[in-house]
Every structure is written in structure tokens, then in C-alpha cells.
NUNUZA-586711 format. One record per residue (C-alpha): x, y, z. Coordinates in pm, whole numbers, plus 50000, padded with zeros to 5 digits. Layout:
BEGIN
XYZ;...
//
This chain:
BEGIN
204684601068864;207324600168576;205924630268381;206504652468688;209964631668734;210464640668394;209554674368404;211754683068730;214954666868532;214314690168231;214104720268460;217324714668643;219304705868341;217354736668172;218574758468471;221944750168432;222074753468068;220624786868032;222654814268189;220754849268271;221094870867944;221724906767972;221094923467632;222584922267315;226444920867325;229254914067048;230104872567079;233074853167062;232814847066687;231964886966629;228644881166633;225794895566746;225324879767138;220974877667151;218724867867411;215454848667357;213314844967653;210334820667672;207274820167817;207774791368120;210114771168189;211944748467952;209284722867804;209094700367463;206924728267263;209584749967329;211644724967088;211304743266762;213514770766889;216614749566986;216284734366670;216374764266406;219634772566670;221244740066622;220754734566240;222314772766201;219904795166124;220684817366346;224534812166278;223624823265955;222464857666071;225244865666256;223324859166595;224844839866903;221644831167020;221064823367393;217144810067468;216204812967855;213544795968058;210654822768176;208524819568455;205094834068299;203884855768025;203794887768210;207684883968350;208614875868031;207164908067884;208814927168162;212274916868094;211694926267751;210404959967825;213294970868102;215584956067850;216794925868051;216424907767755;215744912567376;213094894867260;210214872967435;208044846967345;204844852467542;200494851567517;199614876867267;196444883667512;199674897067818;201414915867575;198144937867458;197194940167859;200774951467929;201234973067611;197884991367689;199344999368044;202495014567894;205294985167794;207044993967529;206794960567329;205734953966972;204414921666860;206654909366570;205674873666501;202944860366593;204094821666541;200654806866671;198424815066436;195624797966719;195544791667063;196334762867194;193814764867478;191874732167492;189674707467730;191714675367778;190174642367967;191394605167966;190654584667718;188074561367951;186504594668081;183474588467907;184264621667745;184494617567332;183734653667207;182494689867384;178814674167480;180334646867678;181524673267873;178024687767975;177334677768370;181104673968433;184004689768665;186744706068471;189984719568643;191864751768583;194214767968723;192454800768952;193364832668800;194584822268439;193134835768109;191534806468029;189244806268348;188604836968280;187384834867870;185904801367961;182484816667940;183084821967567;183064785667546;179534782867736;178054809767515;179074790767184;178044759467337;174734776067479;175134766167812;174584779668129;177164787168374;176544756468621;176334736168343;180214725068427;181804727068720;185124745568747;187554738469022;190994751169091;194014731169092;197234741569153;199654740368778;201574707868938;198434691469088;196294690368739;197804658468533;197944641568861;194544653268945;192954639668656;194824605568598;193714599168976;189854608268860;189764638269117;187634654168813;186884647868456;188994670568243;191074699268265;191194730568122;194914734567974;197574742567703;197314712767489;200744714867379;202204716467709;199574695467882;198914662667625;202684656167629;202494648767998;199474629367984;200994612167655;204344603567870;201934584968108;200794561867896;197484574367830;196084585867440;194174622067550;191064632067447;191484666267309;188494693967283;190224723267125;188164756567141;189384767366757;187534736566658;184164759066834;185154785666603;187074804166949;190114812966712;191964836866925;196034845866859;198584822867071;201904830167131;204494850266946;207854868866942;207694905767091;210624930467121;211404965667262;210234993567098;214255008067129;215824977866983;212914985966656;214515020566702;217915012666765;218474982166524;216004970066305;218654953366108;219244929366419;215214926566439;215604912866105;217894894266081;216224874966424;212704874666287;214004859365918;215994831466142;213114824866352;210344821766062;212944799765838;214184774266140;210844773766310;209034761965959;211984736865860;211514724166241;208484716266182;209214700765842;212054680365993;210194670566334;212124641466424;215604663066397;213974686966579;213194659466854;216934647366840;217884686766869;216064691967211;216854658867399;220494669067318;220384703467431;217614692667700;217114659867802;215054635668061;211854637967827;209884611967701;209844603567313;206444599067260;205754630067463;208164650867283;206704641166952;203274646767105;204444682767196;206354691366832;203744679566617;201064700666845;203514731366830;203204731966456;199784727666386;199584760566587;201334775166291;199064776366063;195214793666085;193414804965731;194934844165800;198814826265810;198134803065533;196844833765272;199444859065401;202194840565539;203184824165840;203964848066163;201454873566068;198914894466169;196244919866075;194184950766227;190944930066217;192524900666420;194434926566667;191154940766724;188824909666801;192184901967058;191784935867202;187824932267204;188184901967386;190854911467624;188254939367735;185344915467753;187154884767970;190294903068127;189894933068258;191154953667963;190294991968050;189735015167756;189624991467467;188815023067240;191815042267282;194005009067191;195245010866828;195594979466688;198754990766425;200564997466790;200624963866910;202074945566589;204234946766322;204474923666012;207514949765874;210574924165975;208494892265856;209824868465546;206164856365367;206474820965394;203494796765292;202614763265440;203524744365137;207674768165126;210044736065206;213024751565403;216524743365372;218864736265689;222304756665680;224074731665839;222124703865636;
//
């Protein structure tokens, strides 16, 4: 299929682009050498970030910035706790599981002010909005988070549990699963899912659980509690690149498309727009819009760590302290309605 043909070109060139980083380090130029690792493996939502690179915002900070595949959440979180790199973009749901079991990581942008976990079918599914969805199969993958918090969907819906059947699919076998009508929707990443499904021709139906009122934290930037300690100057300098690139990428989406298939190509337009445009409505939930894109509170922390307790196995939610897990100390308040200039522009 030539989504997975797609996706298997972007991987190798991906690989060979992205060398293992090992810390921060002085550059060619004199600048600051930084590693940015990502949650999976190179994919279009990921295209904000090699963006704000190439248009110089990072230049700008003194930062040689280096942005590595990942292969999951938790890994990601690892390497930034051992120090194998210096900052991560990963689930805000692993980083509380992992900080609560002793990772020393601090959330410092939260980027996704929403999840992006969603319900996506075909477009002749027969499947329009969530009570189409009533008496169907979904697929998931078996032990994600999103298998496991799917009962908050049945409870807002008011369903029972056998109200939808859940199978498991393997991560690679889901598009293809679905397109070949093996079930009736799957239970995804709509950003990283609808692209693929977009790049096969099809227009996806789209059941986001924000629009139930499920409006959880997505992903965000995280960093060592020693590089905090050890240079917050670098953590700010990062964090103000990061928050000014990834807003004018989003402003400037089709020079952030141009950006990526340089630095990564093989992907489909339509797909990669799909994927950009998806990224960045992530941006922006009421909380981000009042006090500024990236950010977070105590009360939002806490309904994270409430629900990490309730769906994933989170032990002793009382003794977590939601001012541990974040910080909104290194953020630049921008609004949704700040236009951005490009260094380089």
C-alpha cells in the first residue's frame, strides 16, 4: 500500500539523517550542540520542528539543534532522564507515570494543549458521528493508553462495555486493516493516523474525544531536572525557539510542508498538509488561548494525574504534586492571534 511504502521511505531516509545525539556539546559555529528527541519515528506531525530549525530560530539562540527519531514515549523519557539526550517530546500521561516512579524530568511545554486521541473510519463506513459507532468493531493497538482510557469514552457516551467491540491490531496492520473492512474504525492518533488514510485516497471520518468534552494534555517538551539545574539559560533559550518557530510553523504551513519534504522526503502532499494543519489545531485548548500557548496549570496537572490513576495503573496519586511535574518558568506568553516573524524570512 503506498502509505506504508511511504512511510518505510521516510524512516530510512529519517535513519540516515539523524545521527545518535549524546548531550549538549559546543558546535562548529560555537554554538550550543542540542538534542531533541521525538516521540516515534520520523512522521509529517513531527514537521513543525524541522521547520522552526530551518527558518532559524534556533540559529538565533545559539543552538545547533539535532532532532532524532524515538521509538515510544517511555524510551524517549528514558534517554532524557539518563541524559542520553536533552530534551524529549513525549505523552504527557508517560512522563507523569515515569516521573511518579522516580525520572527526573520536568514538563516544560506542553505544545498540545489536547489530545489528539480520536476514532477514525472511512468515509463509506456508514459511520458519520460517535452514535454511528454504537454496535461496531473498533481496533487498537493491545496495551496502549488509549485502550486503556477508552472506557472514559463509554461512560460519557453512556454505554456499556459490549456496546463496541475492541480488537487488537498490530501498529502496521491498522490502516490496512480498516481500508480492507477487517473492522469499522480504529482507535488512533489522528494526526499520525488521518495522514495515512488521507495519502490513500480516502477523506476520514474523524470522532475526536475533546469534541466529548475528554480534554486531556497531549504531547510536550520535557527536560532533565540537571540541565534546569545546570543551565536554565540553555532551557531558555530552547523553550523561546521552540514556542516562536512552532507558532510561525503553523502560521506559515505550506513553508513548513516545503521544510520537511526537504529535510525528509517520500511523503505525500495531501497527507503532509493533513498532518500540519492537525498538529496545530492541537495547539490551542481554552487554558493555552487565555494564558498562552505551551502552558499548563495545577488544576489540569491534577485531572492528568487523576486520570493516570483511574485508567493506567498510576499508584499513589496523592503523594504526586502537581507543581513537580511542570514548569511554565522558561515559557514566552504567546496568544493565538501573536503573528511570528521568521529569522531567516
Amino acid at each position: 500500500m503506498r502509505a506504508r511504502k511511504l512511510l518505510a521511505a521516510a524512516l530510512v531516509v529519517g535513519a540516515g539523517l539523524l545521527a545518535t545525539g549524546c548531550g549538549t556539546d559546543a558546535g562548529a559555529s560555537g554554538s550550543d550542540r542540542v538534542s531533541l528527541m521525538l516521540d516515534v519515528a520520523v512522521l509529517p506531525k513531527h514537521a513543525p520542528f524541522y521547520a522552526a530549525a530551518a527558518a532559524g530560530f534556533f540559529e538565533e539562540e545559539g543552538i545547533d539543534l539535532e532532532i532524532m527519531p524515538g521509538s515510544g514515549s517511555a524510551n524517549t523519557v528514558a534517554s532524557v532522564d539518563t541524559g542520553r539526550v536533552d530534551f524529549g517530546w513525549a505523552d504527557f500521561n508517560v512522563s507523569i507515570l515515569n516521573r511518579a516512579q522516580g525520572a527526573n524530568i520536568q514538563q516544560i511545554n506542553l505544545v498540545q494543549g489536547m489530545s489528539a486521541y480520536a476514532a477514525l473510519a472511512l468515509p463509506d463506513s456508514g459511520i458519520a458521528d460517535w452514535d454511528d459507532l454504537k454496535g461496531k468493531t473498533v481496533a487498537t493497538e493491545g496495551n496502549g493508553a488509549m485502550v486503556a482510557m477508552w472506557p472514559a469514552v463509554l461512560d460519557k457516551l453512556g454505554w456499556d462495555e459490549d456496546d463496541v467491540a475492541v480488537v487488537s491490531a498490530a501498529g502496521e496492520a491498522k490502516i490496512p486493516g480498516l481500508i480492507a473492512k477487517q473492522w469499522d474504525a480504529n482507535l488512533a492518533l489522528y494526526v499520525s493516523d488521518a495522514p495515512m488514510l488521507v495519502a490513500e485516497g480516502y477523506d476520514p471520518v474523524v470522532l475526536k474525544w475533546a469534541d466529548l468534552g475528554l480534554l486531556y494534555y497531549g504531547n510536550g517538551v520535557i527536560t532533565s531536572g540537571d540541565t534546569i539545574a545546570n543551565d536554565p539559560d540553555l532551557v531558555e533559550r530552547f523553550t523561546r525557539a521552540l514556542q516562536r518557530g512552532f507558532v510561525w510553523s503553523c502560521q506559515n504551513q505550506e513553508d513548513t510542508a516545503a521544510s520537511f519534504s526537504e529535510a525528509v522526503p517520500g511523503f505525500d502532499d495531501a497527507a503532509l498538509a493533513e498532518a500540519i494543519s492537525g498538529q496545530c489545531d492541537l495547539m490551542w485548548s481554552d487554558e493555552s488561548r487565555e494564558a498562552g500557548f505551551g502552558t499548563m496549570s495545577d488544576a489540569g496537572v491534577q485531572k492528568q494525574i487523576d486520570v493516570a490513576a483511574e485508567y493506567l495503573g498510576l499508584e499513589n496519586p496523592g503523594e504526586q504534586d502537581p507543581a513537580d511535574m511542570y514548569t511554565n518558568e522558561f515559557l514566552e506568553p504567546l496568544g493565538p492571534d501573536e503573528q511570528i516573524p521568521a529569522p531567516n524570512k
